[in-house]
C-alpha positions in Angstrom: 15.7 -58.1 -35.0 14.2 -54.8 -34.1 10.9 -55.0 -31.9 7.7 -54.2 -33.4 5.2 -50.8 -33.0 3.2 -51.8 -29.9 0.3 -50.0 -32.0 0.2 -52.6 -34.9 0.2 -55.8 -32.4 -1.7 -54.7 -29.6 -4.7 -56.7 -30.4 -2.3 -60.4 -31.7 -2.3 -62.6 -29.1 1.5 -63.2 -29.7 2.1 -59.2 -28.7 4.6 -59.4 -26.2 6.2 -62.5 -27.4 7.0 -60.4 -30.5 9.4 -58.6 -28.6 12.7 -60.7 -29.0 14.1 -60.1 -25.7 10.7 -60.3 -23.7 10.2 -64.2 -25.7 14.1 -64.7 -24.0 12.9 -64.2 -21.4 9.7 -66.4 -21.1 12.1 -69.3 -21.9 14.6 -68.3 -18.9 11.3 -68.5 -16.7 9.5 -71.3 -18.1 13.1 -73.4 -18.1 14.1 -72.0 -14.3 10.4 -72.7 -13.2 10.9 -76.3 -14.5 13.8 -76.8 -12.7 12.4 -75.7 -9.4 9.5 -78.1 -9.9 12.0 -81.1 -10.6 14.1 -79.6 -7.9 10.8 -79.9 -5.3 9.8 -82.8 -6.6 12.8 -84.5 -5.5 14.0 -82.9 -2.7 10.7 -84.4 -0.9 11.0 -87.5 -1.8 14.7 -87.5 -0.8 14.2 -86.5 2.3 11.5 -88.5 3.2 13.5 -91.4 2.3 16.0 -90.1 4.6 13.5 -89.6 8.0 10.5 -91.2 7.6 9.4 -88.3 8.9 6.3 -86.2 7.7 7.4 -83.6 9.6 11.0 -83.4 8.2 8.5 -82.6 5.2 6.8 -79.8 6.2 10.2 -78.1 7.3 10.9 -77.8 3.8 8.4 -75.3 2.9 9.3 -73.8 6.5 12.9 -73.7 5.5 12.4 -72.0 2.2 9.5 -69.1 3.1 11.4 -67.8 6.3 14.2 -66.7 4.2 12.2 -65.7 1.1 9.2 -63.8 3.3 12.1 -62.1 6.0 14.2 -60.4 3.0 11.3 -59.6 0.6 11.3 -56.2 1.3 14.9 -55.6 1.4 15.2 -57.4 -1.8 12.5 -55.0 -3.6 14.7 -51.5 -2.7 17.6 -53.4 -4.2 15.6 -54.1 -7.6 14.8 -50.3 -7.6 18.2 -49.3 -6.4 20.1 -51.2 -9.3 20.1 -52.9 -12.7 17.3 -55.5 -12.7 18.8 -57.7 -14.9 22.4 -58.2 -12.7 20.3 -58.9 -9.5 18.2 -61.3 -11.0 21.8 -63.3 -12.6 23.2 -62.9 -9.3 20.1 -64.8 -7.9 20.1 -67.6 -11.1 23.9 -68.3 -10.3 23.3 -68.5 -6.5 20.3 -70.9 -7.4 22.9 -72.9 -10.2 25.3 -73.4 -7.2 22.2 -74.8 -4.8 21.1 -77.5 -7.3 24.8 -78.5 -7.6 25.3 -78.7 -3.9 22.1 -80.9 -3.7 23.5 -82.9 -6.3 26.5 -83.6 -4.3 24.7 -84.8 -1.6 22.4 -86.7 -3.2 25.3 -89.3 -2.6 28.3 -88.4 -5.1 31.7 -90.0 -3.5 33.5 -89.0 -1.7 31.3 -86.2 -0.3 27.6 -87.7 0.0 28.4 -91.6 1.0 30.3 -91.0 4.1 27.6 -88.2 5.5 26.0 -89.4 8.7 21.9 -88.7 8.0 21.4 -86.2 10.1 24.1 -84.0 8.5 23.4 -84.4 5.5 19.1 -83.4 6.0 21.0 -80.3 8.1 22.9 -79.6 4.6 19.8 -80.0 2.4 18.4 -77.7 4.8 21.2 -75.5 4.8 20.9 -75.4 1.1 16.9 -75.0 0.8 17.9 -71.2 3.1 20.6 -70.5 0.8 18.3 -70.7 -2.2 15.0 -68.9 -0.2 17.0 -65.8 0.6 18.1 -66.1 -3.6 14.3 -66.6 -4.8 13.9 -63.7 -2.5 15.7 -61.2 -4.3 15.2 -62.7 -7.8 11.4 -62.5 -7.6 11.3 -59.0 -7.4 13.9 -58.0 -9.7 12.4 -60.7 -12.3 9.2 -59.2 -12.1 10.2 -55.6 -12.3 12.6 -56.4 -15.4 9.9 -58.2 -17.8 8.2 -54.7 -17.5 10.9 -53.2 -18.9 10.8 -55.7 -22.3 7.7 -54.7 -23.7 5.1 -51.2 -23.5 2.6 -50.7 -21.2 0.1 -50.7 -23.3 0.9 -55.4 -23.7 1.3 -55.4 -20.2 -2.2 -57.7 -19.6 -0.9 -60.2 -22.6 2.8 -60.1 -21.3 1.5 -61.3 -17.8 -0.6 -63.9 -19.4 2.7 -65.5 -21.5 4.0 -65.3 -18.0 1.6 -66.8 -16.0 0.5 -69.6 -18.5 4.6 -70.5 -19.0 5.0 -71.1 -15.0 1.5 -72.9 -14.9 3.2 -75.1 -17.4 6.0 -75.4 -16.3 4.1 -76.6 -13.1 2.2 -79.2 -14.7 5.4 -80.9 -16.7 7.9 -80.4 -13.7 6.5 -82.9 -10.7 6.0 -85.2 -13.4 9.6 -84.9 -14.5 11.2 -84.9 -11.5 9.1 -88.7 -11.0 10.0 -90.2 -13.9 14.1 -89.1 -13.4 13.9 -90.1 -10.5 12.3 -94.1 -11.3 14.9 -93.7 -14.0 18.5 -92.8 -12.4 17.4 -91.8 -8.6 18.4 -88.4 -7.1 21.7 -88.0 -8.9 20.2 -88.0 -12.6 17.2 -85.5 -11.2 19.7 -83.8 -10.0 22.0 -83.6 -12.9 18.6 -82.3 -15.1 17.5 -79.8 -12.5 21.4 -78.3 -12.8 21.5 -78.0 -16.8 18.2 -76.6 -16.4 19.1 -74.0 -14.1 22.0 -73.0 -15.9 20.6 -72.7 -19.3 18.0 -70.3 -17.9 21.4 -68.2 -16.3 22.6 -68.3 -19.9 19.5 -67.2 -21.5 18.7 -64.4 -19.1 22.9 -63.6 -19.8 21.6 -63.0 -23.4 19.2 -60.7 -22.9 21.1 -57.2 -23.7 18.4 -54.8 -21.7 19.9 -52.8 -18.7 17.5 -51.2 -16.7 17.1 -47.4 -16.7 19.2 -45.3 -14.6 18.3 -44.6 -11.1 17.7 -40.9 -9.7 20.0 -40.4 -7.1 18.1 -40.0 -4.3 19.0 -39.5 -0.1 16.5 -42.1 1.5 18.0 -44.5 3.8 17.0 -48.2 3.6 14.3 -48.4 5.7 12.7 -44.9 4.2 13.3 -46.7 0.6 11.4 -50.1 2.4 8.2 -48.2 3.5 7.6 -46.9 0.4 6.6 -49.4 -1.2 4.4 -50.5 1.5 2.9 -46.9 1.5 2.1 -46.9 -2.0 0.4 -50.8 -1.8 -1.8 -49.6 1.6 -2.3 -46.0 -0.4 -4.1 -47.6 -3.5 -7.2 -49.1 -2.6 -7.6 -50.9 -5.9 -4.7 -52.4 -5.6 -4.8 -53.3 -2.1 -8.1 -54.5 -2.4 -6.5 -56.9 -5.6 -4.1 -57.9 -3.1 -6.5 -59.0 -0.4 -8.7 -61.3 -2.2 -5.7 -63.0 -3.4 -4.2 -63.3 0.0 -7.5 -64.4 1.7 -8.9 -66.8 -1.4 -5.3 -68.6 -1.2 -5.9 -68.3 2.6 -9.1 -69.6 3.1 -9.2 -71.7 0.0 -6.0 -73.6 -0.4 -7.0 -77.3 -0.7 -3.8 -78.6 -2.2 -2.3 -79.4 1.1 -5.2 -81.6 2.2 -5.3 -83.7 -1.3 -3.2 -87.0 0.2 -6.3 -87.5 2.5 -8.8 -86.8 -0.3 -6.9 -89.2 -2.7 -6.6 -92.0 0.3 -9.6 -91.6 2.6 -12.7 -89.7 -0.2 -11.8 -90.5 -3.3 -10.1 -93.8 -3.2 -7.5 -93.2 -5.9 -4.1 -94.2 -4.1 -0.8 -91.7 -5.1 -1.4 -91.8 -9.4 -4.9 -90.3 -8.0 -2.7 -87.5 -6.2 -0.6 -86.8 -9.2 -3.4 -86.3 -11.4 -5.4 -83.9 -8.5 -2.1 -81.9 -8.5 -2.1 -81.1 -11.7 -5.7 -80.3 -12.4 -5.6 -76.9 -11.1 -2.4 -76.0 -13.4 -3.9 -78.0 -16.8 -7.1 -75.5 -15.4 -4.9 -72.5 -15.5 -3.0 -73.1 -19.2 -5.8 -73.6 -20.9 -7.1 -70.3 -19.8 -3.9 -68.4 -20.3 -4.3 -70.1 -23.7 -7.9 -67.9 -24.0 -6.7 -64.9 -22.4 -3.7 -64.3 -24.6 -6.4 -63.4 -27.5 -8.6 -61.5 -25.9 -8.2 -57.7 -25.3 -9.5 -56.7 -22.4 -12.5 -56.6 -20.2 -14.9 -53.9 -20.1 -15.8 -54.3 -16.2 -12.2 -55.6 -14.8 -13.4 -55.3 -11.5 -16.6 -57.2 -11.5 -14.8 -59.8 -13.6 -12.0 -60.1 -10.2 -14.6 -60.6 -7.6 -16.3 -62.6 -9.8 -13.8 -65.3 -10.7 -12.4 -64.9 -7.1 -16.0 -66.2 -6.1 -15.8 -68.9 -8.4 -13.0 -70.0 -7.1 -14.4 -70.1 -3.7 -17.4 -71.9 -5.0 -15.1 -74.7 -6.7 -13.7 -75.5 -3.6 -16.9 -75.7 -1.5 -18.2 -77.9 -4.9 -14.8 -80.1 -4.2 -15.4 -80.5 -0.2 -18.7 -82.0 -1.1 -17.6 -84.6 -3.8 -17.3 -88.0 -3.6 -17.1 -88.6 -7.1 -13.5 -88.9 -8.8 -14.1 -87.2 -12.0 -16.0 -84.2 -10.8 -13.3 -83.6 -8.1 -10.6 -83.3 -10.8 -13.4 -81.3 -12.9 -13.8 -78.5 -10.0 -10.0 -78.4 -9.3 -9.3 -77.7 -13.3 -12.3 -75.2 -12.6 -10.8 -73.2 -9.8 -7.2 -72.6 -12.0 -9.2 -71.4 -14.4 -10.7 -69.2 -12.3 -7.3 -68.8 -10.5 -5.5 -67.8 -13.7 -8.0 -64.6 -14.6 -7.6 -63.4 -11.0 -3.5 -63.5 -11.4 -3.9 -61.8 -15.0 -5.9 -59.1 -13.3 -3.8 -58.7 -10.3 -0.3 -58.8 -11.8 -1.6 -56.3 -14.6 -3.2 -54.2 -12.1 0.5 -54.2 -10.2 2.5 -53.2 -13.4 -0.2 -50.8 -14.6 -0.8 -48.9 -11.7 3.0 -48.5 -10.1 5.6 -46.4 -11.1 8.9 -47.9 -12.6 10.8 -46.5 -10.2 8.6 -48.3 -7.4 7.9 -51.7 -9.1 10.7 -53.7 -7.4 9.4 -52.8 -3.8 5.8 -53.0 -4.8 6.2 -56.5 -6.4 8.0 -57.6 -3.1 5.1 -56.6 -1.1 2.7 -58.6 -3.2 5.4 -61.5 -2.7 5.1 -61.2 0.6 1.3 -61.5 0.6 2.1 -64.6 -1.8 4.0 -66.3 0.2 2.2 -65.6 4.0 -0.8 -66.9 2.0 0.2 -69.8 0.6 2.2 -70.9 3.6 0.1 -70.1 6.4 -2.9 -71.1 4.6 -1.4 -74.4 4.3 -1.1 -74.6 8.1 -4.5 -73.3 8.5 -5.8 -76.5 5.9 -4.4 -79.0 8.5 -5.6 -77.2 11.4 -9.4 -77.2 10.3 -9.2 -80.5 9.0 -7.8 -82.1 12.3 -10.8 -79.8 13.7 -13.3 -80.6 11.9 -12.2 -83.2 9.1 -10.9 -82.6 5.6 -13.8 -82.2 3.6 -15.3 -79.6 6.5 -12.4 -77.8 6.1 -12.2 -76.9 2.9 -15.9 -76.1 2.3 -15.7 -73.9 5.3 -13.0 -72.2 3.4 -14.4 -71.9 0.6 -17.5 -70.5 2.3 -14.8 -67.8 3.6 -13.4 -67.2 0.3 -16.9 -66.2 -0.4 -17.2 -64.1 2.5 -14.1 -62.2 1.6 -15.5 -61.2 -1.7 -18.6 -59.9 -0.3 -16.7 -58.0 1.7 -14.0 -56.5 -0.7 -16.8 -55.8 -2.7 -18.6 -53.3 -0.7 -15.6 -52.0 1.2 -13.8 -51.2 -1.7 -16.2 -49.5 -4.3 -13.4 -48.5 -6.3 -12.3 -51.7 -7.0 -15.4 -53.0 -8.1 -16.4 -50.4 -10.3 -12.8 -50.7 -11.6 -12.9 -50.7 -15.9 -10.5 -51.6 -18.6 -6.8 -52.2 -17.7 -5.0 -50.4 -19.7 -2.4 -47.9 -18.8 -4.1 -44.9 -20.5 -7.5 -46.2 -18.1 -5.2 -46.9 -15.0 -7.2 -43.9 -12.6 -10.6 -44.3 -14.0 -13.4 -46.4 -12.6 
């Protein structure tokens, strides 16, 4: 099937997915995302079981963002350095092989049974590393490579299939990974989060695309490495993009403190919890469902600062309420607002960087990512043993606020920021 004129779909909502090898590979990420989620899901609870131990718990996420954060910007010269597509099945085959080893030792004779529990959470571990430093090198080369499926021009609708298939995929995989788990126990979730891992390896294996050739060029790693960073720390819209992201997220994070809301605030025991998990991500699909079939925005910067202050707001609103329903109401409400700010963003990335520079670009913005979303996490249970959950995240909310206020006038650029598109990408 040959791909269609960008010019005759630009304004169909289905745009990108029109492109046969692009709608590939929203099904390798939406299946590999699901996986992960059962994978998460499960490894938690396993280990858990194992210690007892909220603290073996948070050594999880520990475990996993070293690894991924540490090679991040190795990994990024290596997606510019070489074919896109090869890195990122290198990484799915590595991941494949981690969800087999946790299945063995999820108690499979003669390997698992025998394992004294100690070694066996130092395995799990072991494994958790193994697949950080691969999620570390796939990100970047994933993200680089689904710009090379479809124009420029459907970059904003690509992102949007993108984002709205992992926000999906984040909704359906917890609840998954629960009910394999009450049905067969770690081995069947397990066995799932395998098959699904592999059939997104077999999918991306499908997709014929090989990335561009490379100039030859004489810089040595580190030269290659800094780069990148230059060109981030050289753009002020785009560091500016990159900033409210990494400070909202910072600041504004509220999913690690939602155990205490469901137990002590809102009295809803753990189905309570599930169903405050998934708010934000139910928030965020049904916007990606609006934002595929719109166009674009006239003021893209205004609209940024102004959904990233929504956000902020939502959470203050969520710090403040008592009330069940409108707590699950304000979390939907910050995906939502969520959702636009990642459209923008990851548009703004792929617009605004050269090919040759996407894969070390997009592993700087991982890197932000990930600091944020861990440390913030850290910074949630600080200010709540401080000052109490529900002071700590309407004080960060009030800081999400802050940091808008501040990107706003420190960046003019940014805010006076137009329409997206490529042949826009220097105006303001």
């Amino acid at each position: 099937m040959a791909a269609p004129d960008a010019t005759t779909v630009r304004h169909d909502p289905f745009a990108a997915l029109r492109f046969p090898l692009f709608a590939r590979y929203i099904v390798t990420l939406f299946t590999l995302t699901l996986g992960v989620q059962v994978q998460g899901t499960v490894v938690g609870w396993q280990v858990y079981d194992l210690t007892k131990d909220p603290f073996a718990l948070g050594m999880i996420g520990l475990a996993e963002a070293l690894p991924a954060i540490s090679f991040a910007l190795f990994a990024g010269h290596v997606a510019d350095r070489h074919d896109r597509r090869r890195i990122s099945l290198i990484a799915l085959w590595v991941l494949v092989g981690c969800s087999v080893a946790l299945w063995l030792l999820a108690g499979a004779r003669p390997l698992g049974a025998e394992l004294l529990t100690g070694a066996r959470l130092t395995a799990i571990y072991a494994v958790i590393v193994v697949s950080g430093v691969a999620r570390s090198f796939l990100q970047p080369a994933r993200q680089a490579l689904s710009a090379e499926l479809v124009p420029r021009e459907l970059f904003a609708n690509a992102i949007t299939w993108r984002s709205g298939s992992w926000q999906l995929a984040a909704v359906v995989g917890p609840a998954l990974g629960g009910l394999l788990y009450a049905l067969g126990g770690t081995r069947l979730a397990y066995t799932v989060d395998a098959a699904l891992m592999l059939f997104a390896t077999l999918v991306l294996v499908s997709i014929t695309h090989r990335s561009p050739a490379r100039a030859v060029t004489h810089e040595s790693v580190l030269q290659s490495v800094a780069g990148g960073v230059r060109f981030v720390f050289g753009d002020p819209v785009l560091l500016g993009a990159l900033t409210l992201d990494l400070f909202s997220v910072f600041f504004g994070g509220a999913v690690a403190l939602l155990p205490i809301f469901a137990a002590e605030i809102l009295h809803v025991g753990p189905t309570g919890l599930g169903l405050l998990r998934a708010a934000p991500a139910v928030g965020a699909v049904l916007t990606s469902i609006v934002l595929a079939r719109r166009k674009d925005w006239a003021h893209t910067g205004r609209v940024l600062l102004w959904v990233v202050a929504g956000f902020g707001a939502s959470m203050v609103g969520f710090g403040y309420s008592t009330w069940f329903p409108l707590s699950l109401g304000l979390l939907a409400l910050s995906g939502m607002f969520d959702m636009v700010s990642v459209v923008i963003r990851s548009t703004l990335l792929q617009a605004r960087t050269p090919e040759g520079l996407l894969g070390r670009v997009s592993s700087v913005n991982q890197i932000f990512i990930g600091s944020s979303n861990e440390i913030g996490m850290f910074e949630s249970g600080i200010t709540a043993k401080w000052w109490g959950a529900s002071r700590a995240v309407v004080i960060g909310g009030l800081a999400t606020l802050g940091v808008v206020g501040t990107v706003a006038l420190t960046v003019p650029t940014l805010r006076r920021l137009r329409r997206l598109h490529p042949e826009e990408r220097h105006g303001v």
